[in-house]
C-alpha positions as CSV (number, residue, x, y, z in Angstrom):
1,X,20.8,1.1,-19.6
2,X,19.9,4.3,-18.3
3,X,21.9,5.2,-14.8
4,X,18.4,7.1,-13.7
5,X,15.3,5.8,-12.2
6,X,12.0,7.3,-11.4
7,X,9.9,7.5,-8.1
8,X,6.6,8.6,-7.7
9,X,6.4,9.3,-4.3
10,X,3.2,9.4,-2.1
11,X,2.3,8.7,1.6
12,X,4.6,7.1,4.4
13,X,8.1,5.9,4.9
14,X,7.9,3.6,1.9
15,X,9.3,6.2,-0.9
16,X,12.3,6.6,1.6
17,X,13.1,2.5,1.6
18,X,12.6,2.3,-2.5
19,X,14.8,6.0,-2.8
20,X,17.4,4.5,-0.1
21,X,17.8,1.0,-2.0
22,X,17.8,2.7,-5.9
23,X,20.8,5.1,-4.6
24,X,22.3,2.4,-2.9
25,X,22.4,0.6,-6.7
26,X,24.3,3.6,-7.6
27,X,20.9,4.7,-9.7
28,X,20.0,8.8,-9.4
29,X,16.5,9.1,-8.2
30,X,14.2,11.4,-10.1
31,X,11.5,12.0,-7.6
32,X,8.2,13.4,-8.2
33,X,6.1,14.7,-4.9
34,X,3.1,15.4,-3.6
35,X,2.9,18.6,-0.9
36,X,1.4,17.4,1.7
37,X,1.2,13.6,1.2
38,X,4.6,13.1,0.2
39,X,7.6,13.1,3.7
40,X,10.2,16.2,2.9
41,X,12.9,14.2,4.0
42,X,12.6,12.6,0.8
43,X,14.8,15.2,-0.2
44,X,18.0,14.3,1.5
45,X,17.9,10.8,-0.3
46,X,16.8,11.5,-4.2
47,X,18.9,13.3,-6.6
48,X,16.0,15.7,-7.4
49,X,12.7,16.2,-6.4
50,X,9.9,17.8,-7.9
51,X,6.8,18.5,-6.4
52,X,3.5,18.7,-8.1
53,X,0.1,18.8,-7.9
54,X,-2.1,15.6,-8.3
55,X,-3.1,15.1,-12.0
56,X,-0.1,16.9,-13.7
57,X,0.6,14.1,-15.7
58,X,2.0,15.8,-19.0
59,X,4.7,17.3,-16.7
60,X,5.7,14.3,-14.7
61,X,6.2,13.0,-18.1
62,X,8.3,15.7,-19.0
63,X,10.4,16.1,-16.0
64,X,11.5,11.9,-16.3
65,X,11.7,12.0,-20.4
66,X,14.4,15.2,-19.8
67,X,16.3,13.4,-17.4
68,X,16.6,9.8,-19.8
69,X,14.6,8.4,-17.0
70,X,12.9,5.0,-18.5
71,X,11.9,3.3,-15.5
72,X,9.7,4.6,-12.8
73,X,8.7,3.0,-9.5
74,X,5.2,4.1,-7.8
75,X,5.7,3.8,-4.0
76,X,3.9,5.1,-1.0
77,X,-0.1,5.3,-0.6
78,X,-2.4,8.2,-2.0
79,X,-5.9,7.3,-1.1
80,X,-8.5,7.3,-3.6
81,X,-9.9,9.9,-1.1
82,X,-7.6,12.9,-2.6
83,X,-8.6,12.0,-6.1
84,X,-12.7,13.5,-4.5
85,X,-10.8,16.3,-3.3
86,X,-10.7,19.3,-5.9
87,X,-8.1,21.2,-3.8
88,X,-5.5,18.4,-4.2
89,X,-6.0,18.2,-8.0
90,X,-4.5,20.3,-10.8
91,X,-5.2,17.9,-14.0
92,X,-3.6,18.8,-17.0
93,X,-4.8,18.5,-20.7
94,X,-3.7,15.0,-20.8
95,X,-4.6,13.6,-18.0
96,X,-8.2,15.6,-18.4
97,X,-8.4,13.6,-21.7
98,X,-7.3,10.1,-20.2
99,X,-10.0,10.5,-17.5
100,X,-12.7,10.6,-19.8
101,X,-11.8,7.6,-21.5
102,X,-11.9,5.5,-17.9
103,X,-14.5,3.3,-17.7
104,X,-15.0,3.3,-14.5
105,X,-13.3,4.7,-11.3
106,X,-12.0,1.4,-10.3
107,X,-8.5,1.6,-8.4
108,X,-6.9,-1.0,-11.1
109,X,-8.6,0.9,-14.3
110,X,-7.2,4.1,-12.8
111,X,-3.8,3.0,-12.6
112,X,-3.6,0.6,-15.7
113,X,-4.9,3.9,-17.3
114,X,-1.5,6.3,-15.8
115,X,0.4,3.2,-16.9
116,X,-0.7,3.1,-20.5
117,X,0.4,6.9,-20.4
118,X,3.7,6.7,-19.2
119,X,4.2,4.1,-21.9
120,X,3.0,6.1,-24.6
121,X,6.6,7.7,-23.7
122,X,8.7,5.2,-23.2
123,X,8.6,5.0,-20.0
124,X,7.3,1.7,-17.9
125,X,6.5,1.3,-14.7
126,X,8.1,-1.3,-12.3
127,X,7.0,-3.9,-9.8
128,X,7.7,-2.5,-6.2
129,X,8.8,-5.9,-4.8
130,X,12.3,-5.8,-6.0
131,X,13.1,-2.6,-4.5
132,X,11.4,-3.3,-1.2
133,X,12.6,-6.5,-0.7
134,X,13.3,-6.8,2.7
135,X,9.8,-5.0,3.7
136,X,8.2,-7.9,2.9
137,X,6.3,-10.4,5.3
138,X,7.3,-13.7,6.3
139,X,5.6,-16.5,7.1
140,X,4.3,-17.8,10.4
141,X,4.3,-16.1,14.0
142,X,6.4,-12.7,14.1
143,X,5.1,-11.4,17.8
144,X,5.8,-13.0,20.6
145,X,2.1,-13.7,21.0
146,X,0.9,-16.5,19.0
147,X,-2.8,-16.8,18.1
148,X,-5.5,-19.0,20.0
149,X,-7.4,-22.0,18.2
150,X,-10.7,-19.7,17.5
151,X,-8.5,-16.7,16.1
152,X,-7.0,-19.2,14.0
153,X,-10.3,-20.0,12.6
154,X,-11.0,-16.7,12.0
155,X,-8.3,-16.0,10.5
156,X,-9.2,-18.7,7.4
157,X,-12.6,-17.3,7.6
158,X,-11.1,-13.8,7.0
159,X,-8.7,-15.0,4.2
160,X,-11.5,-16.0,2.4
161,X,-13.7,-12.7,3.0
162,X,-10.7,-10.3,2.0
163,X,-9.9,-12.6,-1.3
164,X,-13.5,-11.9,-1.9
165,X,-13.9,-8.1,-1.2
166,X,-10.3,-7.9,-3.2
167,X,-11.6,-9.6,-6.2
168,X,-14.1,-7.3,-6.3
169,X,-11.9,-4.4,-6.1
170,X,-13.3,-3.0,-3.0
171,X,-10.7,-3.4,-0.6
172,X,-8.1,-5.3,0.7
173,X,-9.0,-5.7,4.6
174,X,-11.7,-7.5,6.9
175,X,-12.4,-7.2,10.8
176,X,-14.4,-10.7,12.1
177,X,-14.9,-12.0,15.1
178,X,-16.8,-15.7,15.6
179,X,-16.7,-16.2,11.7
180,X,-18.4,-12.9,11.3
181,X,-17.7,-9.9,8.9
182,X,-17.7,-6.9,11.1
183,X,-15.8,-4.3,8.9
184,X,-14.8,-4.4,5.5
185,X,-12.1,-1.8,4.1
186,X,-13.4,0.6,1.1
187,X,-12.3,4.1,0.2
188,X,-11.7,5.2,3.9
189,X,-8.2,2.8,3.8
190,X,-7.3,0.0,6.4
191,X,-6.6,1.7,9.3
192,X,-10.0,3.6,9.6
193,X,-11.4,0.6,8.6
194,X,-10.3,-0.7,11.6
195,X,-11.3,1.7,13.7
196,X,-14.7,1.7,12.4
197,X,-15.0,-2.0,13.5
198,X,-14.4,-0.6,17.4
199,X,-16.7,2.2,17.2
200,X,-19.5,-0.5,16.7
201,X,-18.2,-1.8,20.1
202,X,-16.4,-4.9,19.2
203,X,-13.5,-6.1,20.4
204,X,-11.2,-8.8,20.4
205,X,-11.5,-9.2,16.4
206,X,-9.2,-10.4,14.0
207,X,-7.9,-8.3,11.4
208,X,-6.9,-10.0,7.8
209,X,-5.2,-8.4,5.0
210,X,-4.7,-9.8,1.6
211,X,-3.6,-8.7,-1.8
212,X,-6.2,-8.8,-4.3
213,X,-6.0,-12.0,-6.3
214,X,-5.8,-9.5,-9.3
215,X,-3.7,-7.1,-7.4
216,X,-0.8,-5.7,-10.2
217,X,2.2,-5.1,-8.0
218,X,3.7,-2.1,-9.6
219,X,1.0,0.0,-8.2
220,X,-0.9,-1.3,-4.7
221,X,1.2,-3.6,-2.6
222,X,-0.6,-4.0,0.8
223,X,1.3,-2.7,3.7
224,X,1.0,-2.8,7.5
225,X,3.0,-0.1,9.9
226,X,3.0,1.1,13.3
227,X,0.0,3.3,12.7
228,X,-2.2,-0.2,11.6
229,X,-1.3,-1.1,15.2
230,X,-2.0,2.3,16.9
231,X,-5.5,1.7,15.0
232,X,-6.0,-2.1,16.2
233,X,-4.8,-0.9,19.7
234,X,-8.1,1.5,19.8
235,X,-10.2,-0.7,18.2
236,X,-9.3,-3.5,21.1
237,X,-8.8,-5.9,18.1
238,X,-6.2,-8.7,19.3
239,X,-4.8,-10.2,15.5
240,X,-3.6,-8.8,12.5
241,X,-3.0,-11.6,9.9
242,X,-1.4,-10.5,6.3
243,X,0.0,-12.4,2.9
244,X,3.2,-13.7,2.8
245,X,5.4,-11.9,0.6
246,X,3.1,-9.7,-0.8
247,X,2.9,-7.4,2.3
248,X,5.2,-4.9,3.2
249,X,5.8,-4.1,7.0
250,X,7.1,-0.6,6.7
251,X,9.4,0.0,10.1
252,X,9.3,-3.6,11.3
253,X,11.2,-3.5,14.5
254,X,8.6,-0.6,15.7
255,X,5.5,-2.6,14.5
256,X,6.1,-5.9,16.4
257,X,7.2,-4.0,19.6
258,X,4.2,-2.0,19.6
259,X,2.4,-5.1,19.1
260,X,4.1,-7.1,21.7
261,X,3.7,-4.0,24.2
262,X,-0.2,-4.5,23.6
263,X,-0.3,-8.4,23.5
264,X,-1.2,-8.3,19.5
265,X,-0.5,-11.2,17.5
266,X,0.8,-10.5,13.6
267,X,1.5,-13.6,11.7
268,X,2.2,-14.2,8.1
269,X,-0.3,-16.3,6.4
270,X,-0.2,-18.0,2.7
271,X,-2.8,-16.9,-0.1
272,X,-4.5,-20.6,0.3
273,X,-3.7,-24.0,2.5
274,X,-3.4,-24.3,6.1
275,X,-2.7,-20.9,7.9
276,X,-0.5,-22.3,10.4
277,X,2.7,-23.9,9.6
């Protein structure tokens, strides 16, 4: 068994809890990063980092096959968003030749697609959960402020929007208020979705995330964070509803206080049943 493990590193604090519990394994992380999406301070945790440009896939390959590496974990968001943006791209030859076979730009073809690469070389690509563990939500109230009967309501009405928008592979997230869709996430990523939801003037809605019914966790595990509350906070939304243990709340103690300092409720909410408890 090979004493290495790989992390593809993007955005947030996530790539520092999956680096911190892999060392803590006694496991030397082989980091690859992103400048400007990926946190520096990744540094101080990994055994070595190299930073590349999006799309050099041949050399990430490389870089993990001449250190045994024959694991990799994929944490930390990079928004489909960079992928439109030819300054953040350097493809290689192979990855040149694996985007003309996609069928589609689809987040889960995409990634199924790297994936299939990776494995070409003996390398596969690991479920996040295991390594993020304790990230992940619980069920039921975790703010001080509990939910009223109509938000409840909403919240199963939102459950049922955001299974729908994720089995369509078009988001994860929906803003309702009164059993009405007011946002729905896309490209733009859940907090902006968010926001967009108070620029139409909207407030007091209820904010539901849910992994896709599809969703392949080695790749795209939903996750909330303080900023998701600095969004809902400007957007005057009042609930933020997520999946039970297939969420991640990255710097937990930070999110509920910010959301008890601005009377938010965040509860923890099964993929189907009751809501509540």
């Amino acid at each position: 068994m090979s004493s290495s493990i790989g992390l593809i590193a993007g955005m947030g604090v996530l790539p520092l809890h999956v680096a911190d519990e892999a060392s803590t394994r006694g496991l030397k992380v082989i980091a690859i990063a992103f400048p400007g999406l990926t946190d520096p301070s990744l540094e101080r945790i990994v055994g070595e980092t190299f930073w590349l440009k999006l799309g050099q896939l041949e050399k990430a390959i490389s870089i993990f096959k001449s250190h045994g590496v024959e694991k990799i974990v994929m944490a930390g968001k990079i928004e489909k968003s960079n992928l439109l943006k030819i300054w953040n791209l350097r493809p290689d030859g192979r990855a040149l030749r694996m985007i003309r076979s996609l069928k589609d730009w689809r987040d889960d073809t995409i990634l199924a697609a790297i994936a299939e690469e990776f494995r070409k070389d003996g390398i596969l690509i690991d479920e996040i959960t295991p390594w993020a563990g304790k990230l992940m939500a619980s069920s039921g109230v975790l703010t001080k402020r509990a939910p009223n009967d109509i938000q409840w309501k909403d919240i199963a009405f939102g459950r049922t929007m955001a299974r729908g928008i994720g089995a369509l592979d078009i988001g994860q997230t929906v803003v309702v208020k009164n059993a009405a869709v007011i946002a729905v996430e896309a490209i733009e990523g859940t907090d902006k979705a968010i926001r967009r939801a108070g620029e139409l003037g909207v407030s007091n809605t209820v904010v539901v995330k849910m992994a896709k019914p599809q969703q392949d966790m080695r790749f795209d595990v939903p996750g909330i964070g303080p900023s998701t509350i600095d969004s809902m906070i400007a957007a005057r939304a009042r609930v933020l509803a997520i999946e039970t243990g297939k969420t991640m709340i990255t710097d937990f103690s930070e999110t509920v206080r910010k959301a008890d300092g601005a009377k938010i409720s965040i509860v923890g909410i099964p993929v189907d049943g009751p809501v509540t408890e």
